[in-house]
C-alpha positions as CSV (number, residue, x, y, z in Angstrom):
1,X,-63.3,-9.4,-66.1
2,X,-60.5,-11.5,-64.8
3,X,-57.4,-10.0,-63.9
4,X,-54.1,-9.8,-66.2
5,X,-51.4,-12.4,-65.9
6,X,-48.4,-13.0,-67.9
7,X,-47.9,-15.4,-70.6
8,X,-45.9,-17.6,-68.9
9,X,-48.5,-18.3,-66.4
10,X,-50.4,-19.4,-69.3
11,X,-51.5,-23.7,-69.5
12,X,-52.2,-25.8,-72.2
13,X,-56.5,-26.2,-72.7
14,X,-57.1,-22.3,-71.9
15,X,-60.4,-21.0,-73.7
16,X,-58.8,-18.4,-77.0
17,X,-61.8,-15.7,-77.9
18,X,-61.5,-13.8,-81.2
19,X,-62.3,-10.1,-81.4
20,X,-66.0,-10.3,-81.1
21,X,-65.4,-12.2,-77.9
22,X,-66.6,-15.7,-79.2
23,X,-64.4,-18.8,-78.0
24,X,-62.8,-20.1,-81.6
25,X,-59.9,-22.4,-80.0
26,X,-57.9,-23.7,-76.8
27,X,-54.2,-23.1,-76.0
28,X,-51.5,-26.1,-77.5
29,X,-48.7,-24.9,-77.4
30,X,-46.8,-21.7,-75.7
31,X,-44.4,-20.3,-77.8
32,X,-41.4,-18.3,-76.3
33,X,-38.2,-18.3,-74.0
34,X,-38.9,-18.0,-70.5
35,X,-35.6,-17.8,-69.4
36,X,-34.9,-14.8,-71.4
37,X,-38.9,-13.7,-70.8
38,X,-39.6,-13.2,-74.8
39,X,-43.1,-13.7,-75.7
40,X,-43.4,-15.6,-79.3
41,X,-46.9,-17.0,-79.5
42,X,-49.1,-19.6,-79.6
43,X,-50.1,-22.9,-81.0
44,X,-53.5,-23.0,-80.8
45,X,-56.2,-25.5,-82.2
46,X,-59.5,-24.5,-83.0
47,X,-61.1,-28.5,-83.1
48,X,-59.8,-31.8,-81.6
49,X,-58.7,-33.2,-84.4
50,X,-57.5,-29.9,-86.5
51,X,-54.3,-29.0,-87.3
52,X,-52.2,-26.6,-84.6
53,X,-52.5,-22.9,-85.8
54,X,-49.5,-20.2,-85.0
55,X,-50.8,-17.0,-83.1
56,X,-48.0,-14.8,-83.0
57,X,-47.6,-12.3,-80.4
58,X,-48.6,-9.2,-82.0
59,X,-52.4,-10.5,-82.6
60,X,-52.9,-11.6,-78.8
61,X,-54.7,-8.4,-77.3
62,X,-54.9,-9.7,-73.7
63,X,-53.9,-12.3,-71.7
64,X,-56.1,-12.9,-68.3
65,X,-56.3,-15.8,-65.7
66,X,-57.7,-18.3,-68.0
67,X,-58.0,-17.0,-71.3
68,X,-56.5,-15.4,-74.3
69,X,-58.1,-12.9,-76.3
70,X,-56.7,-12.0,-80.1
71,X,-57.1,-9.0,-82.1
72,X,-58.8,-11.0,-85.1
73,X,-61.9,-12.0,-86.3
74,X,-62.0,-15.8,-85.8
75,X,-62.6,-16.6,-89.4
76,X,-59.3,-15.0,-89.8
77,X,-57.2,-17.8,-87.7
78,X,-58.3,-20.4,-90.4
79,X,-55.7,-18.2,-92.5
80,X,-53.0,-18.6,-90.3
81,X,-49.6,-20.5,-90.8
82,X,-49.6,-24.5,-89.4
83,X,-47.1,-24.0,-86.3
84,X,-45.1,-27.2,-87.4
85,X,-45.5,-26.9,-91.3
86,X,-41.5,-25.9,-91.9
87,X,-40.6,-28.4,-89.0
88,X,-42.2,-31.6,-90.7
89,X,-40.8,-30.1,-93.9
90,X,-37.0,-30.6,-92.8
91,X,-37.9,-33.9,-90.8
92,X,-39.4,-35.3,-93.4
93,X,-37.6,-35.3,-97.0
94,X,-39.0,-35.9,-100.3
95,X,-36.5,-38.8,-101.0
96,X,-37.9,-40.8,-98.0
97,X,-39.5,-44.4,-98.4
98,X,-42.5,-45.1,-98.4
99,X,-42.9,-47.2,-95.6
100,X,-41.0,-44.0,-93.8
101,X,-44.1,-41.3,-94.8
102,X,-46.3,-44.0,-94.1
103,X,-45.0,-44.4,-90.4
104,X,-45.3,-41.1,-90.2
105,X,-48.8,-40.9,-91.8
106,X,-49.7,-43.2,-89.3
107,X,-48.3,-42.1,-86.1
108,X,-49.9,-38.5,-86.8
109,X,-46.1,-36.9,-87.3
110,X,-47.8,-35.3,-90.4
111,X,-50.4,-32.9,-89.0
């Protein structure tokens, strides 16, 4: 078993295993303020071209030199939040153009 390391040693592309120890995903994002040292999450995606999935802190059951492990089934990370869902919310108003969604649709700001 690797050894424990912190999660700000943790890179983008690490292998994420669900509860049953199966690989379901790869590391996106790293959520959290390092300066502070307050561990958030992760953005996580569980195929190339899916959407990014938020793993909060409190399902993460280990972190070790090259992978995460999570507390959850990995049918259950299907169900969880898109990590940039409120973001493109704000950025993106309903009053917009068309030819301004359609930029975004385009440039993949919509995922």
């Amino acid at each position: 078993m690797p050894d424990p390391v912190a999660w700000k040693v943790v890179e983008k592309g690490w292998p994420v295993y669900d509860s049953d120890g199966k690989q379901i995903a790869t590391v996106h994002e790293i959520a959290g303020d390092t300066e502070h040292d307050i561990f958030d999450g992760f953005g996580v995606k569980t195929s190339a071209h899916g959407h990014v999935k938020y793993v909060p802190a409190e399902i993460v059951a280990s972190i070790a030199v090259g992978e995460v492990r999570l507390s959850i089934a990995g049918d259950a990370v299907a169900q969880l939040e898109d990590l940039h869902a409120e973001i493109e919310e704000q950025i993106l108003p309903e009053k917009s153009r068309w030819y301004q969604r359609l930029a975004w649709w385009t440039t993949g700001r919509n995922r």
